[in-house]
ROSE-4610 file (N, C-alpha, C; in Angstrom, 1 decimal, always signed):
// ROSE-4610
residu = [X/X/X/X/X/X/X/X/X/X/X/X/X/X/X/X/X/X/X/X/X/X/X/X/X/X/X/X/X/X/X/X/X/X/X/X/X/X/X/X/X/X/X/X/X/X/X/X/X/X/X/X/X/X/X/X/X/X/X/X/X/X/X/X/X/X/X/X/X/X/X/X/X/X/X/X/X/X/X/X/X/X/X/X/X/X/X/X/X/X/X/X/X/X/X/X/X/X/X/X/X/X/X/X/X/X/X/X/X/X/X/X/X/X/X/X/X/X/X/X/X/X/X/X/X/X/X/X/X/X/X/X/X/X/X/X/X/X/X/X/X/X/X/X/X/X/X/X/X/X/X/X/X/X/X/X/X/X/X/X/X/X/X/X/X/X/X/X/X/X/X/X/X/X/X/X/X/X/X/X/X/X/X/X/X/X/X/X/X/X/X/X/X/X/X/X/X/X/X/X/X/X/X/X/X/X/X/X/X/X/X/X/X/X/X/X/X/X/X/X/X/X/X/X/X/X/X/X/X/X/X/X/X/X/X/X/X/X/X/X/X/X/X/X/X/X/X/X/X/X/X/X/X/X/X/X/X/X/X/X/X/X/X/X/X/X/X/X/X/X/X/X/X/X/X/X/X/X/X/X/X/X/X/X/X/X/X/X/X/X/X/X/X/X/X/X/X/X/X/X/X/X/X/X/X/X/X/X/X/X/X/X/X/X/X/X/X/X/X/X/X/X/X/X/X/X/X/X/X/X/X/X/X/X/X/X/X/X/X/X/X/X/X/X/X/X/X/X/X/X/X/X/X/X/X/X/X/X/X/X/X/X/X/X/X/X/X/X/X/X/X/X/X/X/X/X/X/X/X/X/X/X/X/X/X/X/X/X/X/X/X/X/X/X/X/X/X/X/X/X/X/X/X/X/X/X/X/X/X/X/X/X/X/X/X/X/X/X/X/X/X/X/X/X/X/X]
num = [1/1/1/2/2/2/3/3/3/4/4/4/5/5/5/6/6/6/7/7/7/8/8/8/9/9/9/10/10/10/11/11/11/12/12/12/13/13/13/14/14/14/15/15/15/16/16/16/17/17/17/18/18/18/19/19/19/20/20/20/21/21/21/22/22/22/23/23/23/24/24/24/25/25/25/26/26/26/27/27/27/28/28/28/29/29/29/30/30/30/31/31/31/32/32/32/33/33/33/34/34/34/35/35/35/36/36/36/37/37/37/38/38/38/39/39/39/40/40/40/41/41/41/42/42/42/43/43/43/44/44/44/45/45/45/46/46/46/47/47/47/48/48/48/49/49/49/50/50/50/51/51/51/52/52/52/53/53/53/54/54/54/55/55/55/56/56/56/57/57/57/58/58/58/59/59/59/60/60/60/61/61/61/62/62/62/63/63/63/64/64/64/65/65/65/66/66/66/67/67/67/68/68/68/69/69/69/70/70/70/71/71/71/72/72/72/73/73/73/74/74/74/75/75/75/76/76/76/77/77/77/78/78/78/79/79/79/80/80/80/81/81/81/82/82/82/83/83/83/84/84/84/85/85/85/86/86/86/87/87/87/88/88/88/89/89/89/90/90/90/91/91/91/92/92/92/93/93/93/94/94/94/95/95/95/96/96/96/97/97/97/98/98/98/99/99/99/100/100/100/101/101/101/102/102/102/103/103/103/104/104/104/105/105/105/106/106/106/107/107/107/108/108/108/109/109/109/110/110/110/111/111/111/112/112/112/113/113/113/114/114/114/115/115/115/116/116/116/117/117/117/118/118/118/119/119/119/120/120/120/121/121/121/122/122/122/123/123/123/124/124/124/125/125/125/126/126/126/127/127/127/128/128/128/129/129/129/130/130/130/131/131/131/132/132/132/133/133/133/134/134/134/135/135/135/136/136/136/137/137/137/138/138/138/139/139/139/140/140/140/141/141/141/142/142/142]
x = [+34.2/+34.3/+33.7/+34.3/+34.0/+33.8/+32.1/+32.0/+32.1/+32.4/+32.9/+32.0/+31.0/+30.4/+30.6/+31.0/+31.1/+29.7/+29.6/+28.4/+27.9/+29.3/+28.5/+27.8/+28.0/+27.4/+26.0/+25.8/+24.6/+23.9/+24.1/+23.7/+23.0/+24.0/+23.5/+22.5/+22.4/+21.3/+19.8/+19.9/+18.7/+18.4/+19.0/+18.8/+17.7/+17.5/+16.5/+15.2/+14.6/+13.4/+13.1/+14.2/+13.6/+13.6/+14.3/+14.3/+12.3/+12.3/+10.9/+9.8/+9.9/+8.9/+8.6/+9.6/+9.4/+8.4/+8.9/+8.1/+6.7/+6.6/+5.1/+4.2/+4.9/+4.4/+3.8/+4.7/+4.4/+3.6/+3.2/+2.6/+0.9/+0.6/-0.6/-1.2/-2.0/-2.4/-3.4/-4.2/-5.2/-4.8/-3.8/-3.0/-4.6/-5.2/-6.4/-7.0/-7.0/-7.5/-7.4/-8.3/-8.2/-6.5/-6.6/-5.4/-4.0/-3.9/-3.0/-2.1/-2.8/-2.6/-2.2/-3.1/-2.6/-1.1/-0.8/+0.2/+1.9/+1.3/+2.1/+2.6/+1.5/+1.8/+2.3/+2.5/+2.9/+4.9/+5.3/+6.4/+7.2/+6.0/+6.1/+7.0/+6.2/+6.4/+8.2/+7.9/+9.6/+10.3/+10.6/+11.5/+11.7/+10.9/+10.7/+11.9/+11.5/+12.4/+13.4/+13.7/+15.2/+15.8/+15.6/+16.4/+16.1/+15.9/+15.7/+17.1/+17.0/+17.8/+19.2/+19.5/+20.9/+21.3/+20.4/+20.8/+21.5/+21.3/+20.9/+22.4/+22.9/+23.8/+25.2/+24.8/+25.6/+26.1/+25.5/+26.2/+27.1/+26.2/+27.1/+28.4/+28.4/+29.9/+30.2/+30.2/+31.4/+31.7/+31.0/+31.1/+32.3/+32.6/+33.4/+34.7/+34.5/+35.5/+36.9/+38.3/+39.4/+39.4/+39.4/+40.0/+38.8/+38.9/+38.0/+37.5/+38.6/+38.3/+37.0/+36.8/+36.1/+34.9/+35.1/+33.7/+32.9/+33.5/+33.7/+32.6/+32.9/+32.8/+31.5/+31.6/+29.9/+29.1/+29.2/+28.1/+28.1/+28.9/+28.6/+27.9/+28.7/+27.6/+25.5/+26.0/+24.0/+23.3/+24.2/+23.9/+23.4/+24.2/+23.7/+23.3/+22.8/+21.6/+19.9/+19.8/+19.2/+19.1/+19.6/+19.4/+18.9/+19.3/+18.6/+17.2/+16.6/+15.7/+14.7/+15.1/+14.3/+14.4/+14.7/+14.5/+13.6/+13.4/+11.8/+10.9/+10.8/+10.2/+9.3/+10.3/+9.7/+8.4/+9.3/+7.6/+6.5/+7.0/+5.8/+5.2/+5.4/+4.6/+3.3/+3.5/+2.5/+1.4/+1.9/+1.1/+0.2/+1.0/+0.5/+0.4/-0.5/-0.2/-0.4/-1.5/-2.2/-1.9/-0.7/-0.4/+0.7/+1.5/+2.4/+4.0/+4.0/+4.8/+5.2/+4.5/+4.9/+5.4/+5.5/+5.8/+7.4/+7.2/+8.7/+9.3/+9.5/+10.1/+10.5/+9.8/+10.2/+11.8/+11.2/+11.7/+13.5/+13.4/+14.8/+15.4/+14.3/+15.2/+16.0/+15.5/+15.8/+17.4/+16.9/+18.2/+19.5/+19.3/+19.9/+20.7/+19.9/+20.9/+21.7/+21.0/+21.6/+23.1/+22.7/+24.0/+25.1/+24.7/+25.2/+25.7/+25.7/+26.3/+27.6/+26.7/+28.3/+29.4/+29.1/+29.9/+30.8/+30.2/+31.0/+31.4/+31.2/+32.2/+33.3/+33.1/+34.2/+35.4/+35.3/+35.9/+36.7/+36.0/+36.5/+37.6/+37.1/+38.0/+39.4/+39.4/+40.4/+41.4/+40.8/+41.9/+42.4/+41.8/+42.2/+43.4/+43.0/+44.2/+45.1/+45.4/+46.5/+47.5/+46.5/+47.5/+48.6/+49.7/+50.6/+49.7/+50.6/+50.1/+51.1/+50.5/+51.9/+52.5/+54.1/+54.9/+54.3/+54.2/+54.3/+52.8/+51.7/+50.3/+50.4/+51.1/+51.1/+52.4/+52.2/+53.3/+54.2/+55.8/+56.7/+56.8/+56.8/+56.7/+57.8/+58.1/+59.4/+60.0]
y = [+7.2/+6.1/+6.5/+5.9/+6.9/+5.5/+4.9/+3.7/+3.8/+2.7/+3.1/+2.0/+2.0/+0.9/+1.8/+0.1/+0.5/+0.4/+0.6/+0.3/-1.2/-1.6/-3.5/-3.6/-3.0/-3.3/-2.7/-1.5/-1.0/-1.3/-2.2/-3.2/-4.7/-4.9/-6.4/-5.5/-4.9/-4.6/-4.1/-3.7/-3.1/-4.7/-5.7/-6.5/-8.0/-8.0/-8.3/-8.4/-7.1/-6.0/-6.7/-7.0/-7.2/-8.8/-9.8/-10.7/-10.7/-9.7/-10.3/-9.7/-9.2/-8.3/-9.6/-10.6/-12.1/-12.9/-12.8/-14.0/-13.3/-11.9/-11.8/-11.9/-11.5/-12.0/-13.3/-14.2/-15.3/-16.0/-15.1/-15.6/-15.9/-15.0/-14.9/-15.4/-17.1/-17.2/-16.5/-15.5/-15.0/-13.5/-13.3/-11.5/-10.4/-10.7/-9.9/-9.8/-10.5/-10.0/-8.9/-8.4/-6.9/-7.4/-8.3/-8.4/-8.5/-9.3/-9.3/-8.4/-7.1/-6.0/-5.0/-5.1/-4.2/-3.8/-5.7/-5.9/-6.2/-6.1/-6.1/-5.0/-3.9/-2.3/-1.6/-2.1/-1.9/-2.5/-3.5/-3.7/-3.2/-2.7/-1.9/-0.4/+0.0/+1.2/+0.7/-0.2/-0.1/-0.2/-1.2/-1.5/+0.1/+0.6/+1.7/+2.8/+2.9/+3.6/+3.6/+2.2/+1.4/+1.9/+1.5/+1.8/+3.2/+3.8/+5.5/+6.0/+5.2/+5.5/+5.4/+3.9/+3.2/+4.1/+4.7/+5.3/+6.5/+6.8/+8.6/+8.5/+7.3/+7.1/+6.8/+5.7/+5.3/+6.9/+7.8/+9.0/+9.5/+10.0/+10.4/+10.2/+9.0/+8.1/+8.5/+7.9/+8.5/+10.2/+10.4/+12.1/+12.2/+11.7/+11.8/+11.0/+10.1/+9.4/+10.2/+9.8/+10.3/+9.6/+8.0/+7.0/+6.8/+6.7/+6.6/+5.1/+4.3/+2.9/+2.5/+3.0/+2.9/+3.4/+4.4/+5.5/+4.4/+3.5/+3.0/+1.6/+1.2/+0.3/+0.2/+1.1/+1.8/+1.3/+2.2/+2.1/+0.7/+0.4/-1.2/-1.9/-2.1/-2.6/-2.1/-1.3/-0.3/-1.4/-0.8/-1.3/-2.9/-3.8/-5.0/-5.4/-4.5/-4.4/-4.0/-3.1/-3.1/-4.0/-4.5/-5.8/-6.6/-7.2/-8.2/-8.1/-6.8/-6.3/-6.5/-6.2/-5.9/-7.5/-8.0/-9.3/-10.4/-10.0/-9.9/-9.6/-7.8/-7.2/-7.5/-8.0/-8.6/-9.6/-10.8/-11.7/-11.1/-10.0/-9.6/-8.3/-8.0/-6.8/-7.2/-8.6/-9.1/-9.9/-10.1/-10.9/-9.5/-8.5/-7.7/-5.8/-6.0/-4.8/-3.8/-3.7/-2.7/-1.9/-2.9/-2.5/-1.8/-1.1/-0.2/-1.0/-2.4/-2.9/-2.6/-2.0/-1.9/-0.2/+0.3/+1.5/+1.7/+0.6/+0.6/-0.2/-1.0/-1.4/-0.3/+0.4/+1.5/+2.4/+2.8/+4.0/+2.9/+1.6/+0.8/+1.0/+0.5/+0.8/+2.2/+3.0/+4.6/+4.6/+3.6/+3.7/+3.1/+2.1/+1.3/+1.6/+2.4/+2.9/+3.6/+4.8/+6.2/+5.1/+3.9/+3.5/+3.0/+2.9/+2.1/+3.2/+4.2/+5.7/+6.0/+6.2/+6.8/+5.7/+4.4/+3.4/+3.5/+4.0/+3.4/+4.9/+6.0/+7.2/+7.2/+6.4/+6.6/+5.5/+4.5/+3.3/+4.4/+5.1/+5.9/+7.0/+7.6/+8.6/+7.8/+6.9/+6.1/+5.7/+5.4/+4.7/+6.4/+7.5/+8.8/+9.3/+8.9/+8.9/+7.9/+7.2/+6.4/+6.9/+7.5/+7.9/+8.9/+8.7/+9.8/+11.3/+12.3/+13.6/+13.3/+13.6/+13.8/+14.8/+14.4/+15.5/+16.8/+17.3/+18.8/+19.7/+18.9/+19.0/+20.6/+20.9/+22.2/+22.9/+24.1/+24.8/+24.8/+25.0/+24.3/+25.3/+26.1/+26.8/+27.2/+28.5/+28.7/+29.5]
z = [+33.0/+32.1/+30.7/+29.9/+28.8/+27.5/+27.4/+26.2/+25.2/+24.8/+23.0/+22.8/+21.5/+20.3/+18.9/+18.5/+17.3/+16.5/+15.6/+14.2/+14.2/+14.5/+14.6/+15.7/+16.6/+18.2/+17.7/+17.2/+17.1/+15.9/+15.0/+14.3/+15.0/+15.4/+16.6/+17.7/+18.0/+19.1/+18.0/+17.0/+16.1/+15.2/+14.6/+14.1/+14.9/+15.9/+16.7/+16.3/+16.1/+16.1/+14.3/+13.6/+12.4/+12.1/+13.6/+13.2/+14.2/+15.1/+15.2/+14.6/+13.6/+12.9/+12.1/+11.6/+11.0/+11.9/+13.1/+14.3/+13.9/+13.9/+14.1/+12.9/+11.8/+10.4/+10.5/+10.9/+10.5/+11.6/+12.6/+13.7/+13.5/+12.6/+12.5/+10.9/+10.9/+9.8/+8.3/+9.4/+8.3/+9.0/+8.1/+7.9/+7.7/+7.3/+7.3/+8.6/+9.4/+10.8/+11.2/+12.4/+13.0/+13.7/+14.6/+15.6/+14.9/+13.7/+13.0/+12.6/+11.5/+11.1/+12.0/+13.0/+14.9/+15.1/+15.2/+16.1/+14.7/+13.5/+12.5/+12.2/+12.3/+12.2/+13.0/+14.5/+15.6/+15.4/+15.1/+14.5/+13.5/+12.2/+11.4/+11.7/+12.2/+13.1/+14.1/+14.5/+15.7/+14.9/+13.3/+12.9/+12.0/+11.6/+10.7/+11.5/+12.8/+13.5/+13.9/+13.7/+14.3/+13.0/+11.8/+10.8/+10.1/+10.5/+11.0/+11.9/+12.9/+14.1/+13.3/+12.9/+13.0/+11.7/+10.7/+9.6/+9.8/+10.7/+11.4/+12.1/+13.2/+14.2/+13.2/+11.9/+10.7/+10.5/+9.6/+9.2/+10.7/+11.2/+12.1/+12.6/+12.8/+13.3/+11.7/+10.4/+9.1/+9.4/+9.6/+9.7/+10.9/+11.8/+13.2/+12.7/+11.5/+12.0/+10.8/+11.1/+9.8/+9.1/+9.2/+8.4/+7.4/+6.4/+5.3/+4.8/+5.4/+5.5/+6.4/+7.2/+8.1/+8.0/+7.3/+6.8/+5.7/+4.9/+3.8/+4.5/+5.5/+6.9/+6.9/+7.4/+8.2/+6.9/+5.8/+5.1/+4.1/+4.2/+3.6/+5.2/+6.1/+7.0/+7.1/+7.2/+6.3/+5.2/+4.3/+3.2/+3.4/+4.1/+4.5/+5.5/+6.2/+7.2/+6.4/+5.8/+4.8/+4.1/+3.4/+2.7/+3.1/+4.5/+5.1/+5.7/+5.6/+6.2/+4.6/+3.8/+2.4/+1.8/+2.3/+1.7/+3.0/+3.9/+4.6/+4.5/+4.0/+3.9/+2.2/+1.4/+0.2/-0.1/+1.5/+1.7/+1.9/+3.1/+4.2/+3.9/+2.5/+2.0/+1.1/+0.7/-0.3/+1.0/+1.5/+3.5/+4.2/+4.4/+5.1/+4.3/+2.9/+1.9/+3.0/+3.6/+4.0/+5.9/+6.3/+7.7/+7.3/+6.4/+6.0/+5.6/+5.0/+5.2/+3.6/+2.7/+1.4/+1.7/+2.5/+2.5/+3.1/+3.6/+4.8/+4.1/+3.2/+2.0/+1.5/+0.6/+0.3/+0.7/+2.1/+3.3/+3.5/+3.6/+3.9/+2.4/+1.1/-0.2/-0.2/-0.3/+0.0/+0.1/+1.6/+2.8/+2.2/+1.6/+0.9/+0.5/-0.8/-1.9/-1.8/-1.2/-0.2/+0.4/+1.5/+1.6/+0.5/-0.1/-1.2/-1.8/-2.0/-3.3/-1.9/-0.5/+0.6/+0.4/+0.3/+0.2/-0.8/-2.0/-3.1/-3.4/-2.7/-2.5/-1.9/-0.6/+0.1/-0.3/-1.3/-1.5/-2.9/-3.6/-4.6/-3.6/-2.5/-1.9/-1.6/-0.7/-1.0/-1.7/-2.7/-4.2/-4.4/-4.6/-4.5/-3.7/-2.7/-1.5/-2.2/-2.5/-2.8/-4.2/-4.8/-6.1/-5.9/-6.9/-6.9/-7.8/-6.8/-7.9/-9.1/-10.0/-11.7/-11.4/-11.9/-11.5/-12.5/-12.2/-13.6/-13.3/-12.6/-12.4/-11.8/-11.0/-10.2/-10.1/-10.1/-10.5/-9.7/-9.4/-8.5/-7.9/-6.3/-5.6/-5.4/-4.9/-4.9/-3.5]
């Protein structure tokens, strides 16, 4: 048997981890606590890696695939996985400066952009694919 997931599937299984890196932010009222910071840093760290991972599995699947639509796919899906992560991470860096959440902001912007340039490459390769060559451009073979 031989499974197939796409990028959305491994998107929906990593988007979890960041909806609870929220639960635990907001779990704890005086973010300065020993326990707080622990167990904030400790989420820090899984989401850090998850979007390490999905970034890492993202190239790879563009790199495998032909259709450039799809490559195009992937990295806008990134892109707004990221996004949604960095606009969490915006609250929860000013809450929790010192448990590494202003650094992992960072490490997703990075990711972001980085998605954001493959994206709007591969949307450029595309329209490329589509054009005619001009007649006259290359010399007529004989």
């Amino acid at each position: 048997m031989k499974a197939c997931l796409s990028f959305s599937d491994l998107l929906s299984v990593s988007e979890p981890q960041i909806t609870e890196m929220k639960r635990i932010g907001d779990l704890y009222p005086d973010a300065a606590s020993r326990d707080a910071c622990i167990a904030f840093s400790r989420q820090v760290n899984i989401v850090q890696g998850i979007v390490s991972h999905t970034y890492g599995v993202g190239a790879t699947m563009a790199k495998k695939t032909e259709d450039i639509g799809e490559v195009a796919e992937i990295w806008s899906q990134m892109s707004a996985f990221c996004q949604s992560a960095l606009r969490l991470l915006a609250e929860l860096k000013t809450k929790y400066p010192y448990c590494g959440t202003p650094e992992l902001y960072d490490l997703v912007l990075d990711y972001k952009l980085a998605a954001d340039k493959r994206c709007k490459g591969a949307m450029e390769e595309a329209e490329c694919q589509k054009m005619q060559i001009p007649k006259g451009l290359f010399p007529a073979l004989s």
